[in-house]
N, C-alpha and C positions, 0 to 999 in steps of 0.2 A: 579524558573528555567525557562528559556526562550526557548521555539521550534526552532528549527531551520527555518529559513524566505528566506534562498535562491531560487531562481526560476531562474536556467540556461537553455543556449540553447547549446548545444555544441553534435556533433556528437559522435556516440558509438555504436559498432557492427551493422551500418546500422541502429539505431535509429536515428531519431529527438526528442533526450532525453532534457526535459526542468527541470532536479533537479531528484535527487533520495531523496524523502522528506521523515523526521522521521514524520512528523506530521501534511482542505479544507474550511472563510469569514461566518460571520453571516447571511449574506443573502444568500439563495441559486443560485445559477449562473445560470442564463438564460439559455432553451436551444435554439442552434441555431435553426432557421427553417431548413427542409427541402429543397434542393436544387430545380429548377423547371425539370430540367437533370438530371435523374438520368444515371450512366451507370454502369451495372451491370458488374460484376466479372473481377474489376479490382487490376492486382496487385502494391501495390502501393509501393515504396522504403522508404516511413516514417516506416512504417511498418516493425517489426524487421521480421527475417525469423523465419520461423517456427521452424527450426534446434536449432537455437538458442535460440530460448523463450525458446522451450523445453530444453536444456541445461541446461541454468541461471535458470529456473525453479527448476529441478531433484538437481542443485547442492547446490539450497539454503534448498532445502529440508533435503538433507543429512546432510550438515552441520549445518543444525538451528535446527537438530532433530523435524519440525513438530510446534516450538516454534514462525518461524519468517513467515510467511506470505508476497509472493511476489505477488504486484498487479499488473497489468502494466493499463494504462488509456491512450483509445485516444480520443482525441477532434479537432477541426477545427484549422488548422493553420494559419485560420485570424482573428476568433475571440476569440479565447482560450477558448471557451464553446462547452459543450457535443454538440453535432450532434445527432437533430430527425432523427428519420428512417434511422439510420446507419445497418446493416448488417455486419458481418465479417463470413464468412464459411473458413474450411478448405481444400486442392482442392490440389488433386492428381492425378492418374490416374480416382480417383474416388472420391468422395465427401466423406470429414469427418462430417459432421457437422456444425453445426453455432454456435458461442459463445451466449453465455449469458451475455448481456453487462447490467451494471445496469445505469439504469438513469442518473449518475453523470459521464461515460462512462467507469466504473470500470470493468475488466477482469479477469480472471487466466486463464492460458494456459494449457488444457486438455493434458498429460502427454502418449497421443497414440503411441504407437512404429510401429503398422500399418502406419498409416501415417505419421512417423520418416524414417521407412524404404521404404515409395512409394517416400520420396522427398516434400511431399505436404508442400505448401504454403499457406496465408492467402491471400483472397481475399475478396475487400469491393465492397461494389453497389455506391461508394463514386467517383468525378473527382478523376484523378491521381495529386495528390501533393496537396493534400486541407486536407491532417490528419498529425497529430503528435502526436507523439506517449510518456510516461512518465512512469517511475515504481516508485513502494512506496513498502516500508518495511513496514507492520504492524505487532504487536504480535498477537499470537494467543492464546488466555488466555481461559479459560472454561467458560463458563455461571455460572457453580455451584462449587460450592467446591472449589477455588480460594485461593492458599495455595501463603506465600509470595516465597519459592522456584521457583515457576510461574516465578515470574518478575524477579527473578536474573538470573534462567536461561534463557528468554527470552533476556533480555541485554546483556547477554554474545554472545548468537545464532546473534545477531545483527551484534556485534561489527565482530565475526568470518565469517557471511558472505562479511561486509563491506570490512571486510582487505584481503580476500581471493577468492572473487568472482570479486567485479568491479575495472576497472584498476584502474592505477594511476591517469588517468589525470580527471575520475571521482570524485578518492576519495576525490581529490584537493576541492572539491565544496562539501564535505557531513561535515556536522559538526558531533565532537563524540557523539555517543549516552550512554546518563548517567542515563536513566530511562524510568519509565512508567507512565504517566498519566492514570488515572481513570478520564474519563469525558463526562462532560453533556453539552446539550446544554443550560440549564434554572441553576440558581444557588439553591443552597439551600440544596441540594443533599452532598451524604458523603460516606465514607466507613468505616464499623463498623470492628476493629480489636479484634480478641479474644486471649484468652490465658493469661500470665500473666501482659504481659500488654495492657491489654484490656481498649479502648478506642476509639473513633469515629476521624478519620482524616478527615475533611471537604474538597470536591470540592469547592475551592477557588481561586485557582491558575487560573490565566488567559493564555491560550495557544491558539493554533492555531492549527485545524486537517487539515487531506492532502486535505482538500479543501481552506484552508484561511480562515476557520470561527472559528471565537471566541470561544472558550468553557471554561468552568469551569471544573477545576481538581483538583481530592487528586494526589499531586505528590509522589513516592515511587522512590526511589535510590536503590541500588545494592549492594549497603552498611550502611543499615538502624539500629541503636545500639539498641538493647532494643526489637527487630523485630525477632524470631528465624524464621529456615526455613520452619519449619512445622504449624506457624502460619498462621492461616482460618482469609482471608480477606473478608467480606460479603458489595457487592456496593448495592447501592440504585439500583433499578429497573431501565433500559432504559440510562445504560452504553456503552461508546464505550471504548476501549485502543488505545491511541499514545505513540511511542518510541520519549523522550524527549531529548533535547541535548543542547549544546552550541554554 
């Protein structure tokens, strides 16, 4: 089963959206330098509004029950790599906060109704028009106890934000999502299935996570024979999950 590989550019609710991806290259992606300019607390139009992060946020929540994980990621709009010493706060009559952005320039949007209800916006220490902005669906599985009910209601929570939350001319560019990947970055790795039929599905499957790197996966479908839903999936240590598709 192949990940989906689209990477668009096409505008959406005030994004500079490049792909709503099920599934981030083997080698890790440079980050940009530092700009030698910084200019602090600007509002940038890549940048979705706050209103609406928080919207598309609360609504994937509700409807993914907690199951599907919305990220959004910004990076440089000239070299498509994370940004050193980016800052994002949120900025009202009064200051919310600053994101926590990880390394790779990954985000979730703090779900504050103070700062829903002051109007506040996000503001970067970045030039105006040098970020874009991207969301990813990921699952949200447990570390432990890892039941295959997990992944079908996951894939379902997927498909139901897909069809219900991003417009049309989004959905145009997202491929269906048919599954979960369990994966590593190193091969050799597995996931041990119990119950009656217990048995070891190996990470072998080559795919692709929401950065372009390669990885190794046990791939699991939504419709697995022989699989009930209360059976305990146990992965090798030092897993991620991607939502797989066509």
């Amino acid at each position: 089963m192949k990940a989906p590989s689209r990477f668009v550019s096409i505008a959406c609710l005030a994004l500079a959206l490049w792909g709503v991806r099920t599934v981030a290259r083997a080698d890790e992606p440079a980050v940009e330098d530092a700009p030698s300019i910084v200019v602090e607390r600007v509002r940038d139009p890549a940048m979705v509004p706050y209103r609406k992060g928080y919207e598309l946020t609360r609504r994937v929540h509700d409807v993914a029950g907690g199951s599907v994980q919305l990220l959004f990621r910004v990076r440089s709009a000239k070299t498509k790599q994370p940004v050193a010493g980016l800052q994002i706060a949120i900025e009202g009559s009064k200051s919310y906060g600053t994101l926590e952005i990880s390394p790779e320039g990954f985000f979730s949007i703090p779900l504050d109704d103070a700062a829903l209800g002051d109007n506040a916006e996000f503001v970067t220490n970045q030039k105006k028009g040098s970020l874009e902005l991207g969301i990813t669906l990921k699952p949200q599985l447990p570390s432990e106890g890892l039941r295959y009910a997990m992944i079908v209601d996951a894939v379902a929570a997927a498909r139901r934000a897909i069809r219900e939350i991003l417009p049309w001319y989004i959905r145009l560019f997202v491929g269906s999502v048919n599954g979960v990947g369990i994966c590593y970055a190193e091969p050799g790795a597995g996931v041990e299935i119990s119950g009656a039929g217990a048995a070891r599905r190996p990470a072998e499957q080559s795919e692709t996570d929401e950065l372009d790197r390669k990885v190794h996966c046990a791939d699991f479908t939504d419709h697995e024979k022989g699989l009930a839903a209360e059976t305990v999936l146990v992965p090798t240590a030092g897993w991620q999950a991607i939502f797989l598709g066509s």
